[in-house]
Phi, psi and omega in degrees: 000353226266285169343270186340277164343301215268279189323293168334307177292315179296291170339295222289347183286334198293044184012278173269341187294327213286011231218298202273326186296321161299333189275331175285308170338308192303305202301293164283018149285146167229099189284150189215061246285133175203117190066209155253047184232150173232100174302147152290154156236163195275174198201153161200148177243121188262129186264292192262087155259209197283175191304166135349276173266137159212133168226110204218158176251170180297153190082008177246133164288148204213129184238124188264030226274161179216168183184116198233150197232168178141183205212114339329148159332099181287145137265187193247107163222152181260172190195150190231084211042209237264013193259092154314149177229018173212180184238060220255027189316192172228184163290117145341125155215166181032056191285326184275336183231111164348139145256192187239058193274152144274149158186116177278160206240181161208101222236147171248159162239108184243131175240089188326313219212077158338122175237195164287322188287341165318281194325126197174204195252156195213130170263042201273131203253155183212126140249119204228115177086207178259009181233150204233117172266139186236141159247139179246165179216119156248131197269154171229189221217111184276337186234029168334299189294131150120352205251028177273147186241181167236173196332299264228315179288300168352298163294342197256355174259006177054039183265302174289117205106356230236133184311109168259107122045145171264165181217134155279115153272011182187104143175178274230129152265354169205156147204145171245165171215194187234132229304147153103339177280173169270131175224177193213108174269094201290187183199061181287137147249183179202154167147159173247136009268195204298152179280148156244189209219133159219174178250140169229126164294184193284354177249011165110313191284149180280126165313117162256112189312118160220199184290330161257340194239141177230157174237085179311156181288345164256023175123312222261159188258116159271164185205109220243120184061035192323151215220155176301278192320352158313300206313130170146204207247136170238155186252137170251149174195130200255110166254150192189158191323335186291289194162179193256163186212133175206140179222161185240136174232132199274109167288087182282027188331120166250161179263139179290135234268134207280000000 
């Protein structure tokens, strides 16, 4: 119960977020008696999912959002009916040992430039573990007929290629581990032309590749042995010729549980 315990207090830290994120933690652990310790199994929930329903004309940008909670840290991949359409793995961590790690997670689908083929069933899948949550969406197209295009009209409309805003599509709004494991926040994006990415710690300053903290080519901040003083909001910010994107993941160290 020591998680729990633990977990409340931290939540309670997240500012305008902590008030309902704590009550869903609360709601959804499931504590499991094994011997005389009592572990978490892993579990996931999708807490925000995407609208249902989207009804759009051609040519409208369409934002997909999901946002899932659970243990191990889930991931987020989309599916167009049964075709993933993203890549949102996370980095292998604590391979040799369960962690007791949490995190709620949050993924976009973004479609700049609305078509007729766009239109279908949409999936956002959340895995944690050995357990899998699903939401469904279906997007619709309102003016379809007549208005599909092809490789060659698509260039001549400067729709392929055409300069975008970055967008973050996958990453952590809160996550705890426990003092001493390696963790990984992730920060996937998209836009044209490519973003660059910088990371800011809970104290203001831009993150620098040294001996505990790294910045992987896909965005994510590894962070090798977290420490109490690790604990705060670190910022991923994403840029491009366009404009910017920025989202925050809430760090948490717990100490480990006897």
């Amino acid at each position: 119960m020591m998680i729990l315990s633990v977990l409340l207090i931290a939540l309670s830290l997240r500012l305008a977020q902590s008030s309902r994120l704590r009550n869903d933690m609360n709601n959804d652990l499931s504590p499991v008696l094994s011997g005389s310790r009592f572990k978490l199994i892993d579990w996931v929930q999708i807490k925000e999912p995407p609208v249902p329903l989207v009804t759009e004309k051609v040519g409208a940008h369409v934002e997909l959002e999901c946002q899932a909670m659970g243990s191990p840290p889930p991931t987020i991949q989309w599916y167009k009916r049964n075709m993933r359409i993203t890549e949102n793995e996370m980095m292998e961590v604590n391979t040799i040992k369960p962690s007791d790690a949490l995190a709620m997670m949050s993924s976009r689908l973004v479609i700049n430039y609305l078509l007729p083929r766009h239109q279908d069933i949409y999936r956002c899948v959340a895995e944690a573990g050995a357990q899998v949550s699903t939401s469904v969406t279906k997007l619709i197209v309102s003016d379809k007929e007549g208005r599909e295009m092809n490789f060659t009209q698509l260039i001549n409309a400067k729709i392929l290629g055409a300069h975008h805003m970055p967008r973050v599509t996958f990453w952590a709004s809160t996550l705890m581990d426990t003092i001493g494991n390696e963790v990984n926040l992730p920060c996937k994006s998209v836009g044209n032309p490519k973003p660059t990415l910088l990371w800011i710690d809970p104290n203001g300053r831009v993150i620098e590749t040294d001996d505990r903290f790294t910045i992987l080519p896909d965005g994510e901040l590894r962070i090798k042995s977290i420490i109490w003083a690790d604990m705060g909001i670190y910022t991923c910010v994403v840029k491009n010729s366009v404009g910017d994107d920025t989202v925050e993941t809430f760090l948490y160290p717990m100490k480990a549980s006897d």
